[in-house]
C-alpha positions, 0 to 999 in steps of 0.5 A, a space after each residue: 500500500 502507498 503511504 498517504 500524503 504527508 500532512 506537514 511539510 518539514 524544511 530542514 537541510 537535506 529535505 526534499 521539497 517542490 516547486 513548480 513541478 520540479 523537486 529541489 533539495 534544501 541546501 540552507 535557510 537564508 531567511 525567514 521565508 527564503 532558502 536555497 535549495 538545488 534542483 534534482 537533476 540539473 544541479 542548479 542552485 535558486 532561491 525559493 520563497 516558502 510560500 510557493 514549496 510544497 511536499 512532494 508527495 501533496 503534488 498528486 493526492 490521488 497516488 495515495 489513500 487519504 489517511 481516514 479522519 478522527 473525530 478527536 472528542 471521540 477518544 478515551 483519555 487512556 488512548 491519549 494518554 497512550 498516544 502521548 507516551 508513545 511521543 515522549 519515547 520518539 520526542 529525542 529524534 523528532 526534530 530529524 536529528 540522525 542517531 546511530 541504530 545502536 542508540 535507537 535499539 536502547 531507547 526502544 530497549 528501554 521503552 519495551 517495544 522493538 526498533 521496528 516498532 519505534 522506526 515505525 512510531 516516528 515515521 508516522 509522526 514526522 508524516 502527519 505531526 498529529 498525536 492521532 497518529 500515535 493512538 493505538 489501532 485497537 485489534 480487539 474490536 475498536 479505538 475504545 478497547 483496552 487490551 487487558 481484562 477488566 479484572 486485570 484493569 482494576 488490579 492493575 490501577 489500584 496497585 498503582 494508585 495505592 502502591 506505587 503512588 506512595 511516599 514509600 516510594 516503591 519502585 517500577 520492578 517492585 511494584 510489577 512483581 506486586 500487580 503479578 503477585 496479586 493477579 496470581 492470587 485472583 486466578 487472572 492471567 499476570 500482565 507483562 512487565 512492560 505492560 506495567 511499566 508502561 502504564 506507570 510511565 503514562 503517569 502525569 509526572 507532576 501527580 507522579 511527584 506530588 503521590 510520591 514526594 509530597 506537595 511541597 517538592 511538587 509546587 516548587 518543581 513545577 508552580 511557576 514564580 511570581 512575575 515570571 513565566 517559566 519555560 519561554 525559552 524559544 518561539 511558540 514554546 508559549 502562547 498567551 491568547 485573549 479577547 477584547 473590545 476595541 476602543 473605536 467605532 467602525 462604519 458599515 461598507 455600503 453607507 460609510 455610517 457609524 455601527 458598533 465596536 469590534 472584538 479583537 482575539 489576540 496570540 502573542 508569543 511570550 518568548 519573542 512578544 511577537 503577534 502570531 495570531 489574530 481574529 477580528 469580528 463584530 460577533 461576541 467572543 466564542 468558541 469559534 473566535 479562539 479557535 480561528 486566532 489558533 488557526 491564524 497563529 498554526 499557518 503561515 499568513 502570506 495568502 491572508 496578508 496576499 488578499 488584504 493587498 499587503 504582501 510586501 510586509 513582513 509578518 514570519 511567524 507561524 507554526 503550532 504552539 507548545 502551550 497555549 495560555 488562556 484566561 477562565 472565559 466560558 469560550 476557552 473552557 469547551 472540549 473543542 479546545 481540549 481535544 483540539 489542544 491534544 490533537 496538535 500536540 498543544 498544552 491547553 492552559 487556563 490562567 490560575 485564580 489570583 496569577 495576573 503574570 500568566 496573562 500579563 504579555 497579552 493584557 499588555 499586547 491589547 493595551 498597546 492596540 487600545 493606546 494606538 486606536 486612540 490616534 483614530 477616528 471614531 475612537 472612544 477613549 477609555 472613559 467618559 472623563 478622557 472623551 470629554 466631548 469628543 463625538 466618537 460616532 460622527 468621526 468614525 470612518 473605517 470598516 471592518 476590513 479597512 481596521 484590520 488592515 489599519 491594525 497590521 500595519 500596527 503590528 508591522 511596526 510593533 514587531 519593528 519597535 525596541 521592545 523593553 522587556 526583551 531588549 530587541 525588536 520582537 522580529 529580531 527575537 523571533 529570528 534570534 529563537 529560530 536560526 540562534 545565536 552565537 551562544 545559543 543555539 536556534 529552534 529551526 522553522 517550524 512545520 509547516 502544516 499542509 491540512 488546512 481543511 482538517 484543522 479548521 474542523 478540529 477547531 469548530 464548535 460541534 454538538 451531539 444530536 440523534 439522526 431520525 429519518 428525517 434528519 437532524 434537528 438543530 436550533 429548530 432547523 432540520 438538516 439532511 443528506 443521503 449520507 446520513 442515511 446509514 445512521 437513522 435510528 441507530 441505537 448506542 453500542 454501550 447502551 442499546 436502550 439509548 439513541 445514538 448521539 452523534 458529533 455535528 460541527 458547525 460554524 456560528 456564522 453560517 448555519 446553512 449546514 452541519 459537518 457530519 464525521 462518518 464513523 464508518 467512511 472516517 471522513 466529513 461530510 457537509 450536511 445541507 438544509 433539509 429544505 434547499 430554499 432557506 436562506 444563509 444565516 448566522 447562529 446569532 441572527 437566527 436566535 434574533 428571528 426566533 426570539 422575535 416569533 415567541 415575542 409574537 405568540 408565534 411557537 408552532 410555525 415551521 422553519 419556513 414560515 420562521 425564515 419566511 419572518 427573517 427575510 422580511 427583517 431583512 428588508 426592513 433593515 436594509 430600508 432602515 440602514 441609512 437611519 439607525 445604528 443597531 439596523 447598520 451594525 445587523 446588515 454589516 454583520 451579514 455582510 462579513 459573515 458573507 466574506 467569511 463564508 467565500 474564504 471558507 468555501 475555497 476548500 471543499 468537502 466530500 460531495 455525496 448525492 441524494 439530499 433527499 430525506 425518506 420522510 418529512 418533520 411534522 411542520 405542526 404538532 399532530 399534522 403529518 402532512 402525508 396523510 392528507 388526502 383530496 375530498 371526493 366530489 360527493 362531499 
């Protein structure tokens, strides 16, 4: 079988890579996005930019399978924890450093496992530079499935639970013979030593030392100190991520008239202060704003700065963080974030109670945008004492698309400017933490990611619903396509007396369809409106159009007749656009919820056929309009 495109491009010295139909070697990294590279075959030496490389083996996705998707809330703790004891044990050659076959038959001699086996491991991972890809493929009759009895299980976890998480302080070999000692005596077949040396291993190491040292040695090996965030040692080795509402009015597009504020997500870098991701919006904050601020930081920004008409500037930063710091905010504290976060091999952070120093990087990265925005038009000021009688509304001039472009080129001179708390420009740091100094050494570029379409799912809110036969029902919206079909009814394997619940992502501001992922196909699929005629919404305008039907005494009307109301507000607000605020911020809202929706739309999912459902939604209580029938003439 042909191995699957890889989902990562790596660009080291030596690495292959391909331009314009041609594959180069790496020779050396002359910038942050230029190397030199030579062409296989004819010798000759050139200067490639970054943007314009890809993997070779990306060049032609239909001469490989395309390796199947993993719906990642999906997967037991113990899995990922397996999986991330399988990364601990490759971590020292994952950077493509060439050890001697000697030193791999020790590390695979000590991890319990055979050199094909760890050849195997890093392969994979280097391929994809997904945890997922470490999970371990379940022979016995599924992901979900461990490979010990459950009498086997529960001895095992309470010796080391009781045994060996002890101040005593028993070590691995004692405490196998122990699990084997007591299996003997239950009549149960006795685990590998391996088996228990591994589970120990998947052990967190800061509960390993707080069972076994005492609280006092945990906290001061591992609490970090006052002002001061440990571990910042190289680009992306920490993230600090917040929102905030920008101090400054922005106009809609078409009439140029005031409307509202906007909401800023912000990522900033704490080893280089660096800017790496940002998300700008009219919506409130949500799941869906953290998740696209992640996404900006992961991917390289030269096609985004190449639409806003800005390629010139310089912004290099991008690649997947080791640790992302959040404050305790409702929308950083969902699964998404966490599976996503283990997926990408990401420590998902929430900022402590009462240790302001976690978020201090990215509250003074949003403070230095807030004092910038207060040159600007429209701006509000931080209070009414500061405004004084400034008329914010009658000066504001910018749209959304023209502040972001505004905040770039803030940026562009942020990452220019001497940075007190590091010495230095934060470009210069960044440079400095990738190709080193003469004291230390660099980090290297980082991966560069080449499943776009596959992140973007993994960091999108879902939720679990049924499938019925005549779809899915969400928000009081119905959803079908053929590709559901398999699933109607379908019972819970764990409990056959329960429905099946189902995963659905969906993206906030279009909830014109559903990504449904397929346990048996393992890939997504977009799931449509039931009926193909209901026009393209946001979550927040259709929660509006709902609200205002109930204000109306209206709870039994079909979704039509629902949309049929939201197509009239529609009008009405665009009548009103030119009069009101509130009407003006709606119609810009829709407006780049209509932008994003066309830059989503570049990467398409599978298609499937036949979105037709095999029976209808009572439109009513008790009115199943399959069983009308015509009068005869008589009557």
């Amino acid at each position: 079988m042909k191995k699957p495109p890889p989902s990562v491009m790596r660009i080291t010295k030596g690495a292959t890579v391909h331009h314009l139909g041609r594959d180069y070697v790496v020779q050396s990294l002359v910038d942050m996005n230029l190397i030199l590279a030579k062409e296989i075959g004819s010798e000759q030496q050139v200067l490639l930019q970054l943007d314009s490389l890809q993997s070779p083996r990306t060049v032609a996705p239909s001469e490989g399978p395309t390796p199947p998707a993993i719906d990642l809330e999906s997967i037991s703790q113990d899995d990922w924890d397996i999986a991330k004891a399988r990364r601990a044990i490759i971590d020292p050659w994952i950077t493509g450093t060439r050890q001697s076959r000697a030193e791999y038959k020790l590390q695979a001699e000590a991890a319990g496992i055979s050199v094909a086996t760890l050849y195997r491991w890093l392969s994979t991972y280097r391929n994809t530079g997904l945890l997922s890809s470490l999970l371990p493929n379940r022979r016995d009759g599924g992901q979900m499935k461990g490979r010990l009895s459950p009498e086997v299980e529960t001895i095992l976890k309470d010796c080391i639970e009781n045994f060996h998480l002890t101040q005593q302080k028993v070590s691995v070999a004692a405490t196998t013979v122990e699990v084997r000692r007591r299996c003997s005596n239950a009549g149960v077949p006795m685990p590998a030593a391996t088996t228990v040396r591994r589970h120990i291993e998947w052990i967190d190491e800061q509960t390993r030392i707080k069972q076994r040292e005492g609280d006092r040695v945990a906290k001061l090996r591992f609490d970090p100190k006052i002002g001061k965030i440990p571990d910042a040692n190289w680009p992306l080795a920490i993230v600090q991520m917040d929102h905030t509402l920008l101090p400054v009015i922005i106009v809609d597009d078409e009439h140029r008239r005031p409307i509202n504020r906007a909401w800023i997500t912000l990522a900033i870098d704490v080893f280089s202060r660096m800017c790496v991701g940002m998300y700008l919006t009219l919506d409130p904050p949500s799941a869906m704003s953290a998740g696209m601020c992640v996404l900006h930081a992961i991917f390289p920004k030269n096609k985004w700065l190449l639409r806003l008409g800005m390629s010139d500037l310089e912004w290099p930063c991008y690649g997947v963080m080791d640790t992302l710091h959040m404050d305790n905010a409702r929308e950083f504290r969902g699964d998404m974030l966490k599976a996503a976060g283990a997926e990408y091999d990401i420590d998902v952070t929430l900022r402590p109670v009462k240790k302001p120093h976690y978020g201090a990087h990215i509250e003074r990265l949003m403070g230095t945008v807030s004092e910038e925005l207060k040159s600007v038009r429209g701006a509000t000021f931080s209070g009414i004492k500061e405004k004084g009688d400034y008329d914010a509304e009658g000066n504001a001039c910018m749209t959304l698309s023209e502040l972001e472009k505004w905040l770039v080129l803030v940026f562009a001179r942020y990452h220019s400017n001497i940075h007190r708390g590091i010495g230095t420009t934060p470009l210069t740091k960044w440079r400095e933490g990738i190709f080193g100094t003469k004291t230390t050494p660099g980090r290297g570029l980082q991966l560069i990611r080449l499943d776009e379409e596959k992140a973007r799912m993994d960091f999108m809110p879902f939720e679990e619903r049924t499938i019925q036969d005549y779809g899915v029902l969400l928000d009081k919206i119905y959803y079908y396509h053929d590709v559901l079909r398999p699933w109607i009814n379908s019972r819970d394997p764990a409990n056959p007396k329960l429905a099946r619940l189902f995963r659905f992502r969906r993206d906030p501001r279009d909830i014109s369809q559903l990504y449904f992922f397929d346990p048996d196909m393992r890939k997504y699929y977009a799931i449509p409106y039931r009926d193909s005629g209901l026009p393209v919404t946001s979550i927040w305008e259709w929660r509006e159009t709902q609200k205002r039907t109930r204000d109306l005494g209206i709870q039994d009307y079909d979704e039509r007749t629902k949309f049929t109301y939201l197509n009239r507000q529609r009008d009405l607000e665009a009548d009103a656009a030119q009069k009101t605020k509130q009407a003006r911020h709606a119609q810009q809202v829709k407006k780049e919820h209509r932008k994003a929706r066309a830059i989503k739309n570049e990467i398409e999912l599978p298609k499937v056929s036949n979105p037709t459902a095999s029976a209808e939604p009572p439109a009513l209580p008790g009115y199943d309009r399959s069983k009308v029938r015509p009068l005869d003439d008589e009557y």
